[in-house]
ROTI-33587 format. One record per residue: residue number from 1; residue in three letters; z, y, x of N, C-alpha, C in turn. Coordinates in pm, 1 decimal. Example, Ala and Ser with C-alpha at 12.3 -4.5 7.8 and 13.67 -1.06 7.14 Angstrom:
@nugu->1; zapa->Ala; n.pz->780.0; n.py->-569.0; n.px->1319.0; ca.pz->780.0; ca.py->-450.0; ca.px->1230.0; c.pz->780.0; c.py->-330.0; c.px->1320.0;
@nugu->2; zapa->Ser; n.pz->708.0; n.py->-225.0; n.px->1285.0; ca.pz->714.0; ca.py->-106.0; ca.px->1367.0; c.pz->787.0; c.py->3.0; c.px->1290.0;
//
This chain:
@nugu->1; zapa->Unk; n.pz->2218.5; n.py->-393.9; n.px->-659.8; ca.pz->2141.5; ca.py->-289.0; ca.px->-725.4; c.pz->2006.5; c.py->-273.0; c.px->-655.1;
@nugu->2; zapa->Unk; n.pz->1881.4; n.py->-236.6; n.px->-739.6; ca.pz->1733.6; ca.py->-215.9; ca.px->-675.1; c.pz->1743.4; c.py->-99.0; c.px->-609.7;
@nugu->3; zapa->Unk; n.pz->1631.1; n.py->-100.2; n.px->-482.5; ca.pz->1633.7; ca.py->48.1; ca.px->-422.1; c.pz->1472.4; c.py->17.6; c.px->-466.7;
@nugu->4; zapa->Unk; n.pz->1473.5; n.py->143.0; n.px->-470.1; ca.pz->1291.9; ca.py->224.3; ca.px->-555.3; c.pz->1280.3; c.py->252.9; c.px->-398.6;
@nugu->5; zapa->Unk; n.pz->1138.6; n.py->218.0; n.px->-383.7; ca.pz->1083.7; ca.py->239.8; ca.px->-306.9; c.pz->925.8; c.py->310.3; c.px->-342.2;
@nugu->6; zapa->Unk; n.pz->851.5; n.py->418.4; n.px->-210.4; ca.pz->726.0; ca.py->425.2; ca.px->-279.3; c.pz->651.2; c.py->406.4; c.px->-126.5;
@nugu->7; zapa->Unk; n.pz->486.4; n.py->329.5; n.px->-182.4; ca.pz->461.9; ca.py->310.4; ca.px->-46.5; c.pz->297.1; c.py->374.4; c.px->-98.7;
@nugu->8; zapa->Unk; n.pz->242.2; n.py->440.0; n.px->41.6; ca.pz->156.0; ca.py->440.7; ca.px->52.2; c.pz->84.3; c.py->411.2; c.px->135.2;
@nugu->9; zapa->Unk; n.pz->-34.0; n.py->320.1; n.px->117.4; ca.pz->-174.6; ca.py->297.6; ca.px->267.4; c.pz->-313.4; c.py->309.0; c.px->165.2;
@nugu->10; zapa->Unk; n.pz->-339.7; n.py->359.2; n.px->336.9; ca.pz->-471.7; ca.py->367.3; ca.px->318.0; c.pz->-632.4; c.py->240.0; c.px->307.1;
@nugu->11; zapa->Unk; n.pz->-698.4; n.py->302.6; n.px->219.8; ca.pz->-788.2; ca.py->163.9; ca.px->235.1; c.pz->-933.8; c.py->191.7; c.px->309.6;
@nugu->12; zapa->Unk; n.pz->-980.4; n.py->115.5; n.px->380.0; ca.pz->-1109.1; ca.py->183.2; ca.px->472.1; c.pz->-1222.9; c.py->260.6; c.px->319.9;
@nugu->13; zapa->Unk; n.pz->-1334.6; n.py->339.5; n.px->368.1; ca.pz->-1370.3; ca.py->347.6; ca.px->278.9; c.pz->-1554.7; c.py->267.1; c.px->212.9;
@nugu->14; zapa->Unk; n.pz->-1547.2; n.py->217.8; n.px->360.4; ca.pz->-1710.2; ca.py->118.4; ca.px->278.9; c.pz->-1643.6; c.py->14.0; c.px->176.3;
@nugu->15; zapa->Unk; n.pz->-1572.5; n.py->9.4; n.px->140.3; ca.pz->-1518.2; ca.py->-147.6; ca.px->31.7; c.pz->-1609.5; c.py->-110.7; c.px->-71.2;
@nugu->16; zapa->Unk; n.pz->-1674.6; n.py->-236.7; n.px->-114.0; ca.pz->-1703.7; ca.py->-212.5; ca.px->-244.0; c.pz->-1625.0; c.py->-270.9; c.px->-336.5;
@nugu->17; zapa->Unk; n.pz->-1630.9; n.py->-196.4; n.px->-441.3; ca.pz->-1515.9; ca.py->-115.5; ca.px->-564.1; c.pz->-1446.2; c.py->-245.5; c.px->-608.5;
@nugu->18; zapa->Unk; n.pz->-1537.4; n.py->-387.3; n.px->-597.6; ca.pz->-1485.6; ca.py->-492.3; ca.px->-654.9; c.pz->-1365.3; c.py->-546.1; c.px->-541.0;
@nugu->19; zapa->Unk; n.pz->-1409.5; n.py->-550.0; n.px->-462.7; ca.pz->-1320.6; ca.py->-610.9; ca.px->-306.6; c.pz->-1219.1; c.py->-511.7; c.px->-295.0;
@nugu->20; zapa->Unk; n.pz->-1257.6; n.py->-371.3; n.px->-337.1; ca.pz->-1112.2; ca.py->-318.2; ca.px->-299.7; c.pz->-1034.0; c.py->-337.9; c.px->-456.2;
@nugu->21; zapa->Unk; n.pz->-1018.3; n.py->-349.8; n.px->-603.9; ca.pz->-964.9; ca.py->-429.7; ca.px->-684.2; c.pz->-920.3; c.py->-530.5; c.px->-603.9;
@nugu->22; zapa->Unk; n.pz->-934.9; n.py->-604.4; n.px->-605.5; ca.pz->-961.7; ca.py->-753.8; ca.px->-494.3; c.pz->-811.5; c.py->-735.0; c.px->-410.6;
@nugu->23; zapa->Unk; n.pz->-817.0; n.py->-621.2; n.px->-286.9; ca.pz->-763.9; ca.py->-621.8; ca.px->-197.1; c.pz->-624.6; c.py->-568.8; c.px->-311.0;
@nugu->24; zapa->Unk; n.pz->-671.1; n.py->-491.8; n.px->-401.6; ca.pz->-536.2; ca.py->-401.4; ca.px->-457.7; c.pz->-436.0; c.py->-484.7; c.px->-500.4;
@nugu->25; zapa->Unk; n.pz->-512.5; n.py->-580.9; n.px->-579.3; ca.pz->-431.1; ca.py->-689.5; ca.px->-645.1; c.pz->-371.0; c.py->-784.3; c.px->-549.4;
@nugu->26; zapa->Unk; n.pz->-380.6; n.py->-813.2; n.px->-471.7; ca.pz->-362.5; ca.py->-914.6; ca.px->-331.7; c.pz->-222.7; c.py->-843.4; c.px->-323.6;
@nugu->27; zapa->Unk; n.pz->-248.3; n.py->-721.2; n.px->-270.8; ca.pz->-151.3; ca.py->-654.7; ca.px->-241.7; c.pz->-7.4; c.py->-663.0; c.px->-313.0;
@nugu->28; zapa->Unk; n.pz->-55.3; n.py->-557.0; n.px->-393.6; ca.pz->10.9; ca.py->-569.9; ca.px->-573.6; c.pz->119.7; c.py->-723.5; c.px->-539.5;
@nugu->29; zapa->Unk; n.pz->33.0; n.py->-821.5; n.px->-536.1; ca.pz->151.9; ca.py->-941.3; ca.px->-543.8; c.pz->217.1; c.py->-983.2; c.px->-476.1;
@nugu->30; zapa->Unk; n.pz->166.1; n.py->-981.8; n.px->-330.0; ca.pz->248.2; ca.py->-993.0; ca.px->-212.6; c.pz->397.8; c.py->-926.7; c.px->-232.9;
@nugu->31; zapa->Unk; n.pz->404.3; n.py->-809.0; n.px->-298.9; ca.pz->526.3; ca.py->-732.6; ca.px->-358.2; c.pz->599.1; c.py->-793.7; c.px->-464.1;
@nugu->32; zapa->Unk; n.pz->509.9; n.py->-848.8; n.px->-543.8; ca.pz->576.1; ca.py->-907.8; ca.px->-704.1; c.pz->642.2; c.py->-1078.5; c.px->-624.3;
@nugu->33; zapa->Unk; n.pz->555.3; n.py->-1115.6; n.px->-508.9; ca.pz->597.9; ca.py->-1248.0; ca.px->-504.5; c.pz->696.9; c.py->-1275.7; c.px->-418.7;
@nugu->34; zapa->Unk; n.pz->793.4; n.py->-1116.6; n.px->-345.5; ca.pz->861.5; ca.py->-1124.7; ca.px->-249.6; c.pz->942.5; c.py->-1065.5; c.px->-271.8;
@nugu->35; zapa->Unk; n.pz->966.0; n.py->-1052.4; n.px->-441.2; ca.pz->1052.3; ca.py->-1027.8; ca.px->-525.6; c.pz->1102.6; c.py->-866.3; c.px->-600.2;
@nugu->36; zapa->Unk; n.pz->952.2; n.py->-796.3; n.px->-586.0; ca.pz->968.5; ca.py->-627.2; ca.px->-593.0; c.pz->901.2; c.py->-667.4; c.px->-757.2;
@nugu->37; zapa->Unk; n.pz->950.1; n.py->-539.0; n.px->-804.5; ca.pz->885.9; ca.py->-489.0; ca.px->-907.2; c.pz->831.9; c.py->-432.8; c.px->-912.5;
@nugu->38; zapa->Unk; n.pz->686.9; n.py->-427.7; n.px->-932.8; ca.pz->588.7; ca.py->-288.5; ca.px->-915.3; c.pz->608.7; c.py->-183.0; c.px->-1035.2;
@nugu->39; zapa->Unk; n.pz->564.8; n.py->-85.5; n.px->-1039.3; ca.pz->633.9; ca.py->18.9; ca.px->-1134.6; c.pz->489.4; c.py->58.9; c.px->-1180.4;
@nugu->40; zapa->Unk; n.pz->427.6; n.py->127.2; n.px->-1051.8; ca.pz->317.6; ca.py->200.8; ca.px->-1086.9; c.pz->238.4; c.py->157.2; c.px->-949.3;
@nugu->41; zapa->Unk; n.pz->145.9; n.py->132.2; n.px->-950.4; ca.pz->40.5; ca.py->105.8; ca.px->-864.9; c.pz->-93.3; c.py->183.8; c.px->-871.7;
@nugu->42; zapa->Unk; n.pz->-151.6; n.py->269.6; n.px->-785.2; ca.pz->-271.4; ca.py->402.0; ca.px->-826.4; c.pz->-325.2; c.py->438.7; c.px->-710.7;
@nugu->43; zapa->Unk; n.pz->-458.7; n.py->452.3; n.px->-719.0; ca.pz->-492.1; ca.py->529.1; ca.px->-646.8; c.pz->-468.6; c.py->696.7; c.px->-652.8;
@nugu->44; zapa->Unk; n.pz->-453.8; n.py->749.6; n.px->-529.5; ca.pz->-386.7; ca.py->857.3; ca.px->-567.5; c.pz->-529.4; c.py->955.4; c.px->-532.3;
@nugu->45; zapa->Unk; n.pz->-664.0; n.py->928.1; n.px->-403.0; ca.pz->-749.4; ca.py->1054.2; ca.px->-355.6; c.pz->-777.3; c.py->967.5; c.px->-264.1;
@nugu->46; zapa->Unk; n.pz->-940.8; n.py->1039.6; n.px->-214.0; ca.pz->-1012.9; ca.py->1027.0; ca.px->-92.2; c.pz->-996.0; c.py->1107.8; c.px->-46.9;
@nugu->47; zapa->Unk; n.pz->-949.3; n.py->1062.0; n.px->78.1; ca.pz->-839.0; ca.py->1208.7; ca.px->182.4; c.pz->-979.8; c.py->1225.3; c.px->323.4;
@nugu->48; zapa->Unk; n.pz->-1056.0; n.py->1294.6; n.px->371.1; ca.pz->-1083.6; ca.py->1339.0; ca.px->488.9; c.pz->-962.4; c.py->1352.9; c.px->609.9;
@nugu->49; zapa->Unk; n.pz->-940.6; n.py->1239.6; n.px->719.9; ca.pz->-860.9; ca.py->1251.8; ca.px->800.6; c.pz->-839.3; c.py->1335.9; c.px->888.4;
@nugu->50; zapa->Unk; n.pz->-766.1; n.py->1429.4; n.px->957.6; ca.pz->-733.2; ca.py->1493.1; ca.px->1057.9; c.pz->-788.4; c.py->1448.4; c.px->1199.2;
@nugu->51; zapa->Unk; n.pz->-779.7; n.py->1313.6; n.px->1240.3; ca.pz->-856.0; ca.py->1272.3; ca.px->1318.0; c.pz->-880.7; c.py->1132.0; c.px->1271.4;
@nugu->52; zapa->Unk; n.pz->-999.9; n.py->1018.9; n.px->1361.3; ca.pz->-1018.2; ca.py->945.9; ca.px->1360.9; c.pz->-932.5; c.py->805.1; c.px->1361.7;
@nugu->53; zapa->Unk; n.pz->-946.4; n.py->747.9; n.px->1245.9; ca.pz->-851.2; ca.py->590.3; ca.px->1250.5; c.pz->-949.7; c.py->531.4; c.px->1272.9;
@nugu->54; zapa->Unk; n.pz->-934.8; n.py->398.2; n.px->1344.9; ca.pz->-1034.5; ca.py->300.9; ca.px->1345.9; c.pz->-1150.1; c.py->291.5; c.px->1289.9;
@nugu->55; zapa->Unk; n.pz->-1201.3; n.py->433.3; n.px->1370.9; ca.pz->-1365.7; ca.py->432.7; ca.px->1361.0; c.pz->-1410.8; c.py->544.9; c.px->1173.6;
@nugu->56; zapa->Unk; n.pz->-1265.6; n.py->554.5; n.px->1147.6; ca.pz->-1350.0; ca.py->596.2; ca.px->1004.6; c.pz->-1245.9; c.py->723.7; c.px->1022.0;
@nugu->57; zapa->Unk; n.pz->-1361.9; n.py->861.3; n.px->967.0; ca.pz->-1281.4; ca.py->952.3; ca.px->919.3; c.pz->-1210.0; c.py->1063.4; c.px->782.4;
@nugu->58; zapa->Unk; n.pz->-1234.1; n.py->901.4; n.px->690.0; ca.pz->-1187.8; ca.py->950.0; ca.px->580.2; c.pz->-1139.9; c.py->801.1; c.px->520.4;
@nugu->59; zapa->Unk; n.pz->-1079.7; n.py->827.6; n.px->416.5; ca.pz->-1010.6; ca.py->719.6; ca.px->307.7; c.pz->-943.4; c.py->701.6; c.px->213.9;
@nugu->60; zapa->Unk; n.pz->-927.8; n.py->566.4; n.px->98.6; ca.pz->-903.2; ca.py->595.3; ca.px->3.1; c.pz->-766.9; c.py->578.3; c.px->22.3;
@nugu->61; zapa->Unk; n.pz->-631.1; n.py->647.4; n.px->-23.0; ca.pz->-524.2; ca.py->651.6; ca.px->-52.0; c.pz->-478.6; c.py->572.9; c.px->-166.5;
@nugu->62; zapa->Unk; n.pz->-371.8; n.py->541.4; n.px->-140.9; ca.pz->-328.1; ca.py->413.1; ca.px->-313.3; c.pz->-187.7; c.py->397.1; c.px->-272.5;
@nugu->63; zapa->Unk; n.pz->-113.4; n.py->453.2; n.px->-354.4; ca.pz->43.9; ca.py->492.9; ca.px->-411.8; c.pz->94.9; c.py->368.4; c.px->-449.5;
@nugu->64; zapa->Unk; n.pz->169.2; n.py->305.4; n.px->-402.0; ca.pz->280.5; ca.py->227.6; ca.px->-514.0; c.pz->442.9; c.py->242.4; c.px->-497.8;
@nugu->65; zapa->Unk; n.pz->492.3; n.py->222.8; n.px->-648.0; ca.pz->590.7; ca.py->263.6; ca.px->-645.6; c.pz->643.5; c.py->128.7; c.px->-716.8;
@nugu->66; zapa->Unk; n.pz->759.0; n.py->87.7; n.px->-633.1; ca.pz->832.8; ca.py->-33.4; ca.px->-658.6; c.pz->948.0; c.py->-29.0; c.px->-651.8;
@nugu->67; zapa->Unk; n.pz->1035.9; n.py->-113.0; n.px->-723.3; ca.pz->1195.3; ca.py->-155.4; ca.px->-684.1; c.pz->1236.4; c.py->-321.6; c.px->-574.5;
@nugu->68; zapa->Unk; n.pz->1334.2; n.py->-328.0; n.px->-509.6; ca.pz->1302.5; ca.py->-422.9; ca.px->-514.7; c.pz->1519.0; c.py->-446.0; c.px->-465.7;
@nugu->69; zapa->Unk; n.pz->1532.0; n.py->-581.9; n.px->-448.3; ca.pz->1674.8; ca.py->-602.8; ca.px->-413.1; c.pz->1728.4; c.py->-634.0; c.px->-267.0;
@nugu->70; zapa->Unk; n.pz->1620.7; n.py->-608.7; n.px->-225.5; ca.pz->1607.6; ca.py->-666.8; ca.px->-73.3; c.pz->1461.2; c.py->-568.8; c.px->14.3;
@nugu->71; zapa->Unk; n.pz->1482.3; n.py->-575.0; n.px->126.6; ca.pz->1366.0; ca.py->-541.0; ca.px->190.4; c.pz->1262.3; c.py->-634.4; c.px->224.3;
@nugu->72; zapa->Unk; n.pz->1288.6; n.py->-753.0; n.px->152.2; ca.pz->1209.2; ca.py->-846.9; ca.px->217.4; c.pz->1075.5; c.py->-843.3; c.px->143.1;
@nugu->73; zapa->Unk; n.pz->1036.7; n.py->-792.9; n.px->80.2; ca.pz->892.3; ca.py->-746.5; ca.px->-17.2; c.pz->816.4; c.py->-631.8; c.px->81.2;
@nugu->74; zapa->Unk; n.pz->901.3; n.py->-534.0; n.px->140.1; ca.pz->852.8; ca.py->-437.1; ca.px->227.3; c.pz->843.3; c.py->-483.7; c.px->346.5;
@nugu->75; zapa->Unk; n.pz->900.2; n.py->-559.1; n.px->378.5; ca.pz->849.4; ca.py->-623.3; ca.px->520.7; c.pz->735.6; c.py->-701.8; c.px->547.1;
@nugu->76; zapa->Unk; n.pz->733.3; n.py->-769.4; n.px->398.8; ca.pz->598.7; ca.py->-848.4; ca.px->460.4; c.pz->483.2; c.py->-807.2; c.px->358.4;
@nugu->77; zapa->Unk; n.pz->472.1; n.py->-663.8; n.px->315.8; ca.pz->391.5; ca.py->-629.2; ca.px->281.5; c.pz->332.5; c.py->-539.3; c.px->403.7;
@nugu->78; zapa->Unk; n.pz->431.0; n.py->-488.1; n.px->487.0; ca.pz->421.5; ca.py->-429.6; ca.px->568.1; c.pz->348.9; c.py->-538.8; c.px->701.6;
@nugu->79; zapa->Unk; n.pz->366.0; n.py->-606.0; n.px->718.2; ca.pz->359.0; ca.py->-758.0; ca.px->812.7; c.pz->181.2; c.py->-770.9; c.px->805.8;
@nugu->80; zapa->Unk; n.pz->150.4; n.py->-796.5; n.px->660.6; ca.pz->6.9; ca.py->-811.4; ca.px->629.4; c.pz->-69.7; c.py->-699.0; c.px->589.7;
@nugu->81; zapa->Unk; n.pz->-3.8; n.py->-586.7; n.px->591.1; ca.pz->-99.3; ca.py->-504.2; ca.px->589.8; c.pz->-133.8; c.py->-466.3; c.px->740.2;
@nugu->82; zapa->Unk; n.pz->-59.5; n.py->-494.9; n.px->823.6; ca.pz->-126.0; ca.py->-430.5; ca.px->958.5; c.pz->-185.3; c.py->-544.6; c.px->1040.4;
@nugu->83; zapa->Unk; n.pz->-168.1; n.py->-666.5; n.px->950.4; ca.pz->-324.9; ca.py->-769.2; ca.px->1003.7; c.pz->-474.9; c.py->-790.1; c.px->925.6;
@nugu->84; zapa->Unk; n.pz->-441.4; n.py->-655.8; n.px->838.5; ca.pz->-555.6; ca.py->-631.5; ca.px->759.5; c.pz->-675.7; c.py->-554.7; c.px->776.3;
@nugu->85; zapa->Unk; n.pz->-747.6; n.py->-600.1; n.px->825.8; ca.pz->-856.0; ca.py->-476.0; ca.px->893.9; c.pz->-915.6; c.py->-368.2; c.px->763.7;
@nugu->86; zapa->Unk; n.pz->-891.7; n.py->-422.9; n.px->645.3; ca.pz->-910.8; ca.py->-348.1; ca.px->558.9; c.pz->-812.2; c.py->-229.5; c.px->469.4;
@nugu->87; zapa->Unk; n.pz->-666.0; n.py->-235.3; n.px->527.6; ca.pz->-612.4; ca.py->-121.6; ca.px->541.6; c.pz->-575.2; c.py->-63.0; c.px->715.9;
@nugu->88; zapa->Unk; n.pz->-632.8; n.py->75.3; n.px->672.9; ca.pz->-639.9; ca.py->123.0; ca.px->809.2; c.pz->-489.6; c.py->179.8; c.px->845.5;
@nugu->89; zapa->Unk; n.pz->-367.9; n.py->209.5; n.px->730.4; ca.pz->-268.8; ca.py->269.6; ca.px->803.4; c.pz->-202.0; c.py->243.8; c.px->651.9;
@nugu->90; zapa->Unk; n.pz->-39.5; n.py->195.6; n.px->672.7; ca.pz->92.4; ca.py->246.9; ca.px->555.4; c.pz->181.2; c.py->298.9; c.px->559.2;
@nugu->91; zapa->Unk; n.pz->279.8; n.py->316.7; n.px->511.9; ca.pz->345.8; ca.py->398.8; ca.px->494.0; c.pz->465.3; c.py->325.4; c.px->422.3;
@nugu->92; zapa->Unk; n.pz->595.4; n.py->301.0; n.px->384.8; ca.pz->653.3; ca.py->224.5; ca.px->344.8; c.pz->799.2; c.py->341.0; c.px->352.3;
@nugu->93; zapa->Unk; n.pz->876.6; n.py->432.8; n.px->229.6; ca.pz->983.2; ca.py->504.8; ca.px->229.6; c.pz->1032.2; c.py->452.6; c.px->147.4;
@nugu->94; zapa->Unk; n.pz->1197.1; n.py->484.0; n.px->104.8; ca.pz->1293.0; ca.py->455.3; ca.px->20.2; c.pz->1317.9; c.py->586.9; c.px->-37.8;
@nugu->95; zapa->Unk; n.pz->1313.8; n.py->547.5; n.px->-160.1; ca.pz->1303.4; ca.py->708.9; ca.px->-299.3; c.pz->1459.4; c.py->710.6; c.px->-290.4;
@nugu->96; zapa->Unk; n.pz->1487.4; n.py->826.7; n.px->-339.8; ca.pz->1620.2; ca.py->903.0; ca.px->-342.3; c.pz->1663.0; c.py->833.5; c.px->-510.0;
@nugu->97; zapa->Unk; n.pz->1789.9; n.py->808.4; n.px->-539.9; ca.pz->1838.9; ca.py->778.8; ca.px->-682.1; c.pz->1789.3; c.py->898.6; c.px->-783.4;
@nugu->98; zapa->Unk; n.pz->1709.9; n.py->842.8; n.px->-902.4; ca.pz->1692.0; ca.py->978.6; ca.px->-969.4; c.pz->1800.9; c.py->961.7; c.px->-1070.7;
//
């Protein structure tokens, strides 16, 4: 059976609009190709940070919500996003059965 998962990271905020498409979709498949289903993929807000991440103190937020049969889509989405200098931080939970 799939576990729903929802993940969120952040994206720095100088990207321009095409590169971060760019980066979204990259993303986006790294999930589809490691066997998740994406559901909904969104930006959710430009958040002003509490304190400083790597040099920036604000950023764009982007929601996805996936299934998948394995963790192995969250791991190595998780894997490449934190060799990504262009997301500054994620987030990766398991949704409750609705």
């Amino acid at each position: 059976m799939a576990t729903a998962y929802e993940l969120t990271y952040i994206i720095r905020p100088d990207m321009e609009a095409d590169a971060k498409k760019a980066l979204v979709e990259r993303f986006d498949k790294i999930l589809a190709d490691n066997g998740a289903t994406v559901v909904k993929s969104a930006d959710w807000a430009n958040r002003r940070f509490a304190y400083e991440i790597a040099g920036y103190r604000e950023g764009t937020y982007h929601v996805i919500n996936f299934t998948a049969e394995s963790n192995e889509a969250a791991n190595e989405f998780d894997r490449l996003a934190k060799i990504s200098s262009d997301i500054l931080r994620n987030m990766i939970v398991k949704r409750d059965a609705e």
